[in-house]
N, C-alpha and C positions, 0 to 999 in steps of 0.2 A: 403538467399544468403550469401556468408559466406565473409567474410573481406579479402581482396586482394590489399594490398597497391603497389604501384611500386614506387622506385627511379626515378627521373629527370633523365636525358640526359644529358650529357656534351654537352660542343657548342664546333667552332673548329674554328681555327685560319681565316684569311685573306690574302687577297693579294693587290698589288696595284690597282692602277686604268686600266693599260692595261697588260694583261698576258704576261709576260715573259715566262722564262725559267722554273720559279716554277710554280705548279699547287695548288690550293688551294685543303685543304685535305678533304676528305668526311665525312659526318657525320655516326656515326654509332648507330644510334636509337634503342632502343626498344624500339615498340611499345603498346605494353599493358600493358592497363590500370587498375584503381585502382576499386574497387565497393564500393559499396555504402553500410553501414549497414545494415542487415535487418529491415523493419519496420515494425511499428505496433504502437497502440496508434495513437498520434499528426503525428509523422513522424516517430521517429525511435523509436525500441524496444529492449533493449540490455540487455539479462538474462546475470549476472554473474554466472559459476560454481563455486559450493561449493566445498570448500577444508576445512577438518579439522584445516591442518597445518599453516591458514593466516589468516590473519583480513580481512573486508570488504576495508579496504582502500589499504590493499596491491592486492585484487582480483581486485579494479578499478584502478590500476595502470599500473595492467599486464595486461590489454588489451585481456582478456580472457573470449571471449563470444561463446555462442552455439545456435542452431537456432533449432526453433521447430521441432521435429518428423514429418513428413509428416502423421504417421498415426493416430495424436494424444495425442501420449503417452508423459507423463509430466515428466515420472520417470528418475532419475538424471542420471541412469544408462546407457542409451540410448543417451544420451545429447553425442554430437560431439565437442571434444574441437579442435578449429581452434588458433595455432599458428604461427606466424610469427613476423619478424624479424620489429625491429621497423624504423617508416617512418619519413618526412616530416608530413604525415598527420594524424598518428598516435601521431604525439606531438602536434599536434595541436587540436585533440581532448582532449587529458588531460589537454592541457591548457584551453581549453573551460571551462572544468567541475569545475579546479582549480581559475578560473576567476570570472565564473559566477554560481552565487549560486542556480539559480533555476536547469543547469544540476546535481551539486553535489545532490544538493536536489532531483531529479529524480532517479538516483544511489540507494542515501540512502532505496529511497520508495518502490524500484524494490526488493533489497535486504530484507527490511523488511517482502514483501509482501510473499517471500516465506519461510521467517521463520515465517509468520502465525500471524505476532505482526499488529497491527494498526497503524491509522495514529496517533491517543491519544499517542499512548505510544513513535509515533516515537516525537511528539510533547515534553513531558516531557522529553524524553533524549536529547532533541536539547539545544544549548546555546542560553540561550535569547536574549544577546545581538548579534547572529550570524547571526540574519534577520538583523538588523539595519545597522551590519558592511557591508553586502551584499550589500545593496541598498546604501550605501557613496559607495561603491568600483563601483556600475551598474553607478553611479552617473559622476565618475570621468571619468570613460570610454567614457559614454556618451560626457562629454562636451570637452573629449579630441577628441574623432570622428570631432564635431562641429566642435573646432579650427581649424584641420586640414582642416577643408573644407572651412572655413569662405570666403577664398579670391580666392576660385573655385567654387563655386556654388552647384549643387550636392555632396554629398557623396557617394563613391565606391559603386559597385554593390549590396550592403546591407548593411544596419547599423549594427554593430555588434552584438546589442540587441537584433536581429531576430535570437533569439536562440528556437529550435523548439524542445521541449518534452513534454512530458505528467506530467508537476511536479504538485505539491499539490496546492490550494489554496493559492492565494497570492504572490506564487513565478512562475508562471507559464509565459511562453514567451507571451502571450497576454497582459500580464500585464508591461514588461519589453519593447514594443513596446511603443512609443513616438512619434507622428505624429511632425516631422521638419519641419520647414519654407519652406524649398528647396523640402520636400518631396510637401507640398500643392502648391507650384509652378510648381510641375511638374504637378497636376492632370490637374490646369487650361490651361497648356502648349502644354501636350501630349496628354490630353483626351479630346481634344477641337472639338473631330467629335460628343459629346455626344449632340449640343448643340441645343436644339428642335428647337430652332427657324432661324436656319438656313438652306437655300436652296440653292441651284445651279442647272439651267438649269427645274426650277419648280419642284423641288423632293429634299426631306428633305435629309441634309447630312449625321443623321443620320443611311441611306438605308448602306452607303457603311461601317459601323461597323456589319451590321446585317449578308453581308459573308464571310464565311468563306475563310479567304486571302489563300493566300499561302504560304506566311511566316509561316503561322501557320500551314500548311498541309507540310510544310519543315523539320521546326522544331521536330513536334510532332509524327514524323512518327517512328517508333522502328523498327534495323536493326536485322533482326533474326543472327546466327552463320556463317549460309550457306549461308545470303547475302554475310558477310565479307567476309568472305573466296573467294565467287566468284569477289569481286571487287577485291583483295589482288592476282590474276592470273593475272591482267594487260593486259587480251588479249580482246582487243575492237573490237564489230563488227559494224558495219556500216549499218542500216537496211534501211534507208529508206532518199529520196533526193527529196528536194524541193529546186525549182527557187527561187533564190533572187530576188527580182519585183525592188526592187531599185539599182538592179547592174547588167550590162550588161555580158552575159557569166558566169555568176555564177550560183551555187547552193548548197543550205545549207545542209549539211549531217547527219545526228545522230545514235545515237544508240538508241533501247527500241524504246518507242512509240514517235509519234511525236510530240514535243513540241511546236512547230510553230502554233498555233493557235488565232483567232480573241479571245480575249478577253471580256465576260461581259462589257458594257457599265454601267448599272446598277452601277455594285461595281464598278466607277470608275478604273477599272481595276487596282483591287486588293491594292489600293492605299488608305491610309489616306485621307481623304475628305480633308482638309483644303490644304495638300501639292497640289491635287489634282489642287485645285481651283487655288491657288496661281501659278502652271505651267501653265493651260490658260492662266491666265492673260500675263505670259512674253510669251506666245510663242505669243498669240494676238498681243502684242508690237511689236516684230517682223517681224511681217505684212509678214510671211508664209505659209499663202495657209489655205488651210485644215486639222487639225490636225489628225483626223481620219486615213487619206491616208499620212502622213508625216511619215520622215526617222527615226526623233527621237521617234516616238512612235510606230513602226514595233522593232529597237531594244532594247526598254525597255522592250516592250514583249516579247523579247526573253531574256531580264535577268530576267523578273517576273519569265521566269520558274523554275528557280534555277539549271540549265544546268551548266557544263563548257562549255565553248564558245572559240573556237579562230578564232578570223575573223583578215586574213590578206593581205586584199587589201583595207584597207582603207585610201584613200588618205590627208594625212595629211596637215594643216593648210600651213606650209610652201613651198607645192607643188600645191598653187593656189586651195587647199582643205579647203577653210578656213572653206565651208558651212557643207560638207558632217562628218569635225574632229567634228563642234561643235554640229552635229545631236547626234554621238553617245556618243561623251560627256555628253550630255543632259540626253541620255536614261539610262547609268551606273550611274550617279551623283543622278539620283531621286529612282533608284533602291535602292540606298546605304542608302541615305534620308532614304526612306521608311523602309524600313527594322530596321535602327538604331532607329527610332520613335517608330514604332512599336515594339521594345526591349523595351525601355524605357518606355512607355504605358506599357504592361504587368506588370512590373514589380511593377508598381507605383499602380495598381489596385491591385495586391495580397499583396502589404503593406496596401490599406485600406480594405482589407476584410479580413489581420489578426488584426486590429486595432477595424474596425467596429463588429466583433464578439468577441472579448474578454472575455464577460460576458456572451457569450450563449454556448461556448465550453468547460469550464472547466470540466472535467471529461470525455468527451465526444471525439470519434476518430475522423479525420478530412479523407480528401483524401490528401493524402503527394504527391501525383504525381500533383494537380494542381499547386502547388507551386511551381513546381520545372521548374522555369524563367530564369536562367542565367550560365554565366560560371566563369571559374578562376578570369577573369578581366573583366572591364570595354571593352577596343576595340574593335570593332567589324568588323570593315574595315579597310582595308590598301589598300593605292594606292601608288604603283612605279610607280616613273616617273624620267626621265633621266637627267631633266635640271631645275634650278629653274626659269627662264621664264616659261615653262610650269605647272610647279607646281603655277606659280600666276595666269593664264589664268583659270585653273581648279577649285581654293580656292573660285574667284570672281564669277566664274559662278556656284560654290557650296553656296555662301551665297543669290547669288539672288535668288536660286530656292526655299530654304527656307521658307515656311511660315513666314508674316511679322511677328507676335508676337517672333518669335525666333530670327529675323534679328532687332529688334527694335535697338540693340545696339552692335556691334560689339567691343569686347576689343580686346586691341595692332595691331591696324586694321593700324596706323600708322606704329608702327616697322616692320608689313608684308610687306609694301611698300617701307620702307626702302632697307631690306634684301633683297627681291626677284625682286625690281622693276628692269627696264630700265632707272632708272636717271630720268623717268617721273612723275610728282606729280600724287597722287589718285585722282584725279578731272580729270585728263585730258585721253584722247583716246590713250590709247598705244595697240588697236590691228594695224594689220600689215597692217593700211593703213596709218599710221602714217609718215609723210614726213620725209626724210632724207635726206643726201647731196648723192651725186652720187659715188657710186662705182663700181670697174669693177671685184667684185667678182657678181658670182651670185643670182639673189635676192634669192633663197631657203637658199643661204648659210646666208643672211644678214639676212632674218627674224629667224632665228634658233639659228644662234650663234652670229652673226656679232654685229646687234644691241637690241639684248635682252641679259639679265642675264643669262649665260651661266656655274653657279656654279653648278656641280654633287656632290656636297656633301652637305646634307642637311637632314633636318628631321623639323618635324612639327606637332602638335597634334593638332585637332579639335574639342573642347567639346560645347555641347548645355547648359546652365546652365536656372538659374530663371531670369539674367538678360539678354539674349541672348545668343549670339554668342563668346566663347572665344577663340581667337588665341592664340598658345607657351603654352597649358594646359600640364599640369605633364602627364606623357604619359600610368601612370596607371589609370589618371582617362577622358582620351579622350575617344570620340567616334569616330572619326576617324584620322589614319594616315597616314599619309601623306610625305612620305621622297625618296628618292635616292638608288639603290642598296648599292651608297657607303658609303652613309651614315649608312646605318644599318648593314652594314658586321662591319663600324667600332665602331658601341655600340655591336655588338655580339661578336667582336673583345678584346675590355674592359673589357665583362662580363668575359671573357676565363682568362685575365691575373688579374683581381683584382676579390675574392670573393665576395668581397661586391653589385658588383653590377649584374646584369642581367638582360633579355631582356625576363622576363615572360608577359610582354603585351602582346607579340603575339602568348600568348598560346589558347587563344579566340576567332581568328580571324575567321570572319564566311563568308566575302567577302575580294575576294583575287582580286586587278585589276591592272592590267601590262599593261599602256599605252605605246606608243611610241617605242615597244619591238625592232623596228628595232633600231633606237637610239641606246637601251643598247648595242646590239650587236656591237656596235663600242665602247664602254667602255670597257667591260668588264662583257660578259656573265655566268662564274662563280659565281660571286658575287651573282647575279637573283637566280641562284641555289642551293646557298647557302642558301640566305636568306629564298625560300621556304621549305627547308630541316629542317628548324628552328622554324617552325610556326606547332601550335597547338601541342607540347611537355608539358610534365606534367611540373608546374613550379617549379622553385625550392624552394621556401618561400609562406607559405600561407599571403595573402593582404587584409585582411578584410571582405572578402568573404564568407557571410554564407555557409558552404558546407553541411548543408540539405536543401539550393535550386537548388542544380548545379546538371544541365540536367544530367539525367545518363549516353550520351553517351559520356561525358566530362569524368566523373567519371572513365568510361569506357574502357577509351584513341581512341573511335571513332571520335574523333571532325574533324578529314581531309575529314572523307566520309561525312560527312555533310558542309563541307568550301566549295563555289563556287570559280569558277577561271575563273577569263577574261582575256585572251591574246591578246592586238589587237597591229595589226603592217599592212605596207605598203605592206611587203611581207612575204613569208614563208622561213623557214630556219630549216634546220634537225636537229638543238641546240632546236627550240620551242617544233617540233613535240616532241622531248626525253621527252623535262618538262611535255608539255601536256599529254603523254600517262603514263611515270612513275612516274609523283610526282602528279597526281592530280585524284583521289580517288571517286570523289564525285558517290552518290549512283543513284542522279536523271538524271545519263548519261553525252556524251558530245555531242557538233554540233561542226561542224567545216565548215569552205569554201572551197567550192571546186572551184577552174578559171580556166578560158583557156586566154592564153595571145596571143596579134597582134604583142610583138615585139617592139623592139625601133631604127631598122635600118634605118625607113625612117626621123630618124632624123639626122643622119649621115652628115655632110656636105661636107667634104671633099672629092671627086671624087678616092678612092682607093678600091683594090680586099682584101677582110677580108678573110683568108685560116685558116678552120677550120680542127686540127688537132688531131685525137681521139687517143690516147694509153689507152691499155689492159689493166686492173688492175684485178686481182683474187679475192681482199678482199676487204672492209673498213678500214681493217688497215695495209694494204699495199699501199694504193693508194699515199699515202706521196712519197714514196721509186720508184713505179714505174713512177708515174712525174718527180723526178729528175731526174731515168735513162735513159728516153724518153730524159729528155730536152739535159743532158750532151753526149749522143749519136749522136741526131738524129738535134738537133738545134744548142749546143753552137759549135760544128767545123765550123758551115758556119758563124757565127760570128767572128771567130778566125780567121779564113782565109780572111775575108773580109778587106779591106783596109777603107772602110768608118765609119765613127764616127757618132756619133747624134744616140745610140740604148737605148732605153728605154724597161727596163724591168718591167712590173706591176705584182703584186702579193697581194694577197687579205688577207691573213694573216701574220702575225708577225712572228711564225712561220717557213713557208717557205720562210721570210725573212732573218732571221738565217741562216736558211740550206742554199741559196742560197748565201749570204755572206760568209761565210766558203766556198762552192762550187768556186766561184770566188778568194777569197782570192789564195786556192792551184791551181789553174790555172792562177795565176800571171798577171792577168787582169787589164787592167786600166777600176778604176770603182769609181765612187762616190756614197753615201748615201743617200735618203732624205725618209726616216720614221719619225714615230710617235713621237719619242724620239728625234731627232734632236730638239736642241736648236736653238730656235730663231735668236740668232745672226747668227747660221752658213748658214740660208735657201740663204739667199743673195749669198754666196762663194759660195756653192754649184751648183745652178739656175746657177752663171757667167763661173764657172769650166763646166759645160756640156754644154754652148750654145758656147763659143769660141771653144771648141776639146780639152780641156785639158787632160779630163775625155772620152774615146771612150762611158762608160757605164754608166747609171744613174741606179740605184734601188729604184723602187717608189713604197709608200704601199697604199691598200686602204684609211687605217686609216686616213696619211695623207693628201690623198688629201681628206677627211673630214670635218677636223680641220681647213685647211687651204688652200685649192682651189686656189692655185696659177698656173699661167701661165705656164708652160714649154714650153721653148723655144728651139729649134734645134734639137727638135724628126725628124728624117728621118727616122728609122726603128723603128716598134714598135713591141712588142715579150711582150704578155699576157699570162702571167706562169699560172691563175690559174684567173676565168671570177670573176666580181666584183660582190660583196654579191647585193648592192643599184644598177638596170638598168637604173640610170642614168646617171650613173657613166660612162656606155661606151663608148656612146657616144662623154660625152666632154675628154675622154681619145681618141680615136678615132682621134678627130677632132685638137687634139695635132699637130700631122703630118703636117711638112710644104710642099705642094706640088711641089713634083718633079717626075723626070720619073722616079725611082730607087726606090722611097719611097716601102715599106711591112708593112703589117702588119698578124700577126700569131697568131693564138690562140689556145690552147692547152684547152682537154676538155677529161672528160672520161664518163662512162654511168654513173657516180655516180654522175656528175654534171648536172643530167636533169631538177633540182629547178632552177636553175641558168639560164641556157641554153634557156632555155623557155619562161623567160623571155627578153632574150635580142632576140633571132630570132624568136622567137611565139611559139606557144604551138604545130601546126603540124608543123613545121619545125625541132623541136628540137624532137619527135616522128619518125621523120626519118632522122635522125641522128645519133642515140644512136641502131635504129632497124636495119641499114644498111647494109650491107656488107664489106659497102665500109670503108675508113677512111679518108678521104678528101673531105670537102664542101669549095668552093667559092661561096663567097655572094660580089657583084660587088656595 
């Protein structure tokens, strides 16, 4: 295989929290990747071509190696010189070899061996004191690795000393391996399913090391040419559809074969025993029913399969969902557990099986592909999430699921509660039955923003160490993370304007999970976008990272077809479906939900006729242009003409906030404001100017009534430019309307709004609709 280095990726700027008028700029990737040397020997095997005209030390500098004749043949003349342009990780092999003496000393041997000289002779030409100086220089590195780690626990994804060649007696990487404090914490930590004498359920735990997981049938699987290429068309088909048993009207969709299947009880279902154990017990607490038939363990199994997933009816915590948000919280939290354990186990057993064999390999070739455990970085997970209340909901119920020996001691467990709490101490119950004084917002709104921690800017590392659990770990050496679209547009943001820094943690990432996705969509959907356009990119700085253990399809610049992605949200939205079908690659397929909706009119209260009005649109991206000319034709005259006041205009983007502003502006309208970006002082003037007549016209956007779910008063006519993303929204806009005999309400709808539509009138109402003829429904 011949040397194929690739340059990093640039990252690309940001935007604020809610999209204006500027668009955040696209990434422009290349994707492929780097290869791996050829090997042979220990792991790698690298003939230097002879050139009359240089020395040995100028041929290992130039980076100028040749891979065996397929047929054979040894002759120099045959030999393929592979040149290319120098890398990132081409200086990071010469600094290996200039570092550490046992690769120079491999070099040398390689070199000798085919000028026919011995290892005697290379011995007499060597500088004596050049072993000694080697081992103070492996020395200093060493204890400078330590320092760095002393007050984290673990060390990076491999100790530097795990240098893998075939060198001579004495200076060989078995010998340069050094079993650490933190390394034997981990064996007792991570490889705690080994331990004979423990059982669960009358069967030794350790039955469930004996199958083979799927993390490991994930991981270890090799994509041929003609897989990539066929993932890299992005055209998904949809083969095959199973009922959701815990959701009414639903059914699970996929591609390829079916993944939906009853899991081995045996292997704990593919699960680390001890994590295993330690889930009974809370779910037991819990006092839950039957685990077997429960919601949290149908969708764990569906993330054991290493699918993309985007399930988006699932009723969230603060919509009286408190049970169903923390079922599948359950099932992604212990998926991620498992999976990061099981990284970390791997890796800790091929440190002591190059430690434990050190004196029986010398001379002798190993297999280089078992060894090859890990990626660029430490991370392995990242979870978005929109608010930091929910970010504390998710952390706490990530450290109880925990095996106890990892949770024995939680550090900066205090500054978590500080930063992300509700004002309420960690001893005390801050889920959302927590009493509060009375207000006349609504409770979804109080539990969400009202009276929890409502900061979108945030980031947070999660690392496992020897003494447990550490919260605020350095973010190259966590295992999981944990932050905000916006917080991570604005470290990708940083890396773009100062060199020094960069956001190569998340060139690793191997579970991708997007809770609350509706949420973001009221932030700031870009960002989301952003952020995954920027995960699994070659890094720009090598981190300590042995790179003859790193997975080949790292190496590769495969690591997206192998990332899973979870999307869950309350609903669906044609910004997911994009991320879902073009940013998310994975080779083991996707599911998705399919529903059919009842509608939310019989919540309606108000006694009025809702006239549903459909304009034509030719494209998708004309439909902006044909809504306004429907509305400015066919609606705003009878507004103009009208003598009565109290018209509330709703409009679901920012957007066609704008354009409708300017639209009104040049029609000389008396009109007031109340978006997203209104200042707090003005909502009051605003609110009093549209209830006395000051103002004939209000302009109200989704957004804001999000953020801030006030009252409007002296809606008489109501005129819905464009239906609300959230169908709860319509509702209490709806029910605005103060009744009288004159009151309207109008709604404006096109076939491209059938996500929407469906949900507010039902799934066959809005089917005939959109199929009609006609262009006018009354719904009374």
């Amino acid at each position: 295989m011949k040397s194929n280095f690739k340059k990093s990726a640039a990252l690309k700027p940001h935007t604020g929290r809610f999209p204006k008028d500027d668009k955040v700029e696209k990434f422009d990737v290349k994707r492929s990747g780097f290869k791996r040397p050829h090997k042979a020997g220990v792991f790698v095997e690298r003939k230097i071509v002879k050139k009359k005209s240089s020395t040995d030390e100028d041929r290992v500098e130039s980076g100028e190696f040749y891979e065996k004749p397929m047929n054979g043949s040894s002759s120099e003349e045959e030999a393929e010189v592979v040149r290319r342009e120098s890398t990132i990780y081409d200086d990071l092999l010469k600094r290996l070899g200039s570092r550490n003496e046992s690769v120079a000393n491999a070099f040398r041997r390689r070199q000798r061996e085919e000028h026919g000289e011995s290892e005697t002779d290379e011995e007499a030409d060597s500088d004596p004191d050049s072993q000694s100086d080697a081992d103070e220089n492996d020395d200093d590195l060493e204890s400078l690795s330590e320092a760095d780690e002393r007050d984290d626990g673990d060390n990076n994804e491999s100790p530097r000393s795990h240098t893998i060649a075939n060198a001579p007696k004495g200076t060989g990487i078995y010998s340069s391996i050094k079993l650490r404090e933190d390394m034997e914490l981990d064996d007792a930590l991570f490889d705690s399913d080994e331990e004979s004498d423990s059982v669960l359920n009358d069967q030794p735990l350790s039955e469930a090391c004996m199958t083979t997981s799927t993390f490991d049938s994930h991981v270890n699987y090799k994509l041929s040419s003609r897989e990539v290429d066929e993932l890299l068309k992005t055209k998904w088909s949809y083969t095959w559809k199973m009922p959701a048993l815990t959701m009414k009207n639903c059914n699970w969709r996929g591609t390829g074969e079916c993944c939906i299947k009853d899991l081995d009880m045996t292997s704990y279902y593919s699960l680390k025993a001890k994590l295993y154990k330690n889930w009974m017990e809370v779910f037991k607490a819990s006092g839950s029913g039957e685990f077997h038939q429960s919601k949290q363990k149908m969708f764990f199994s569906l993330c054991n399969s290493y699918c993309d997933i985007m399930h988006h009816n699932k009723k969230p915590f603060y919509l009286k969902g408190l049970e169903e948000d923390s079922n599948i919280m359950d099932g992604y939290l212990i998926h991620s557990l498992n999976h990061v354990l099981r990284s970390r186990d791997l890796m800790s057993k091929n440190d002591r099986k190059l430690a434990k064999n050190q004196e029986n390999v010398e001379g002798k070739d190993l297999n280089s592909e078992a060894y090859l455990d890990r990626g660029f970085t430490r991370p392995k997970v990242l979870i978005l999430l929109p608010l930091a209340g929910i970010a504390r909901r998710v952390i706490k119920k990530l450290i109880q699921l925990t095996p106890p020996k990892l949770k024995d001691k939680v550090e900066n467990i205090q500054r978590f509660y500080e930063e992300f709490g509700s004002g309420i101490t960690k001893d005390q119950d801050d889920s959302e039955n927590t009493k509060t004084k009375m207000s006349t917002k609504p409770s979804d709104f109080e539990a969400l923003l009202g009276r929890d921690n409502n900061n979108d800017h945030f980031m947070i590392g999660v690392k496992f160490t020897k003494r447990g659990i550490k919260l605020y770990g350095d973010f190259y050496t966590s295992d999981i993370l944990v932050a905000s679209p916006l917080g991570l547009i604005t470290k990708i943001g940083e890396a773009e304007v100062n060199k020094e820094k960069d956001v190569d943690y998340l060139s690793s990432i191997e579970i991708l999970i997007i809770d609350h996705a509706d949420v973001m969509l009221m932030q700031n959907w870009s960002h989301v976008k952003a952020v995954v356009e920027q995960l699994n990119q070659l890094p720009s700085k090598q981190r300590g990272t042995d790179i003859m253990r790193i997975r080949p399809w790292y190496l590769d610049g495969q690591a997206r077809f192998y990332r899973q992605t979870i999307i869950l949200s309350s609903h669906i939205n044609p910004d997911f479906n994009a991320l879902f079908h073009q940013h998310c690659f994975n080779y083991q397929g996707k599911v998705k939900l399919e529903c059919k909706y009842r509608g939310v009119l019989s919540k309606i209260l108000t006694q009025v006729q809702q006239i549903y009005e459909r304009f034509d649109t030719e494209s998708i991206a004309g439909d902006d242009d044909s809504r306004l000319e429907y509305f400015s034709k066919k609606v705003f005259p009878k507004i103009k003409d009208s003598v009565q006041d109290g018209v509330m205009i709703f409009v679901s983007s920012y957007f066609e906030f704008v354009r409708l502003r300017n639209y009104l502006k040049s029609q000389a309208a008396s009109f007031c404001l109340f978006g997203e970006y209104i200042k707090p002082n003005d909502i009051s003037h605003v609110r009093g100017q549209f209830f006395r007549g000051e103002k004939r016209i209000m302009l109200y956007t989704e957004r804001a009534h999000f953020y801030y779910r006030y009252k409007i008063r002296g809606v008489k006519n109501l005129l819905i430019y464009s239906l609300p993303e959230r169908k709860e929204f319509y509702p209490e806009i709806v029910n605005f309307l103060e009744p009288s005999t004159d009151m309207t309400c109008t709604i404006l709808f096109s076939r491209l709004d059938y996500l929407r539509l469906e949900r507010v009138v039902g799934s066959t109402a809005a089917k005939r609709m959109v199929d009609s003829d006609k262009g006018v429904f009354v719904f009374a």
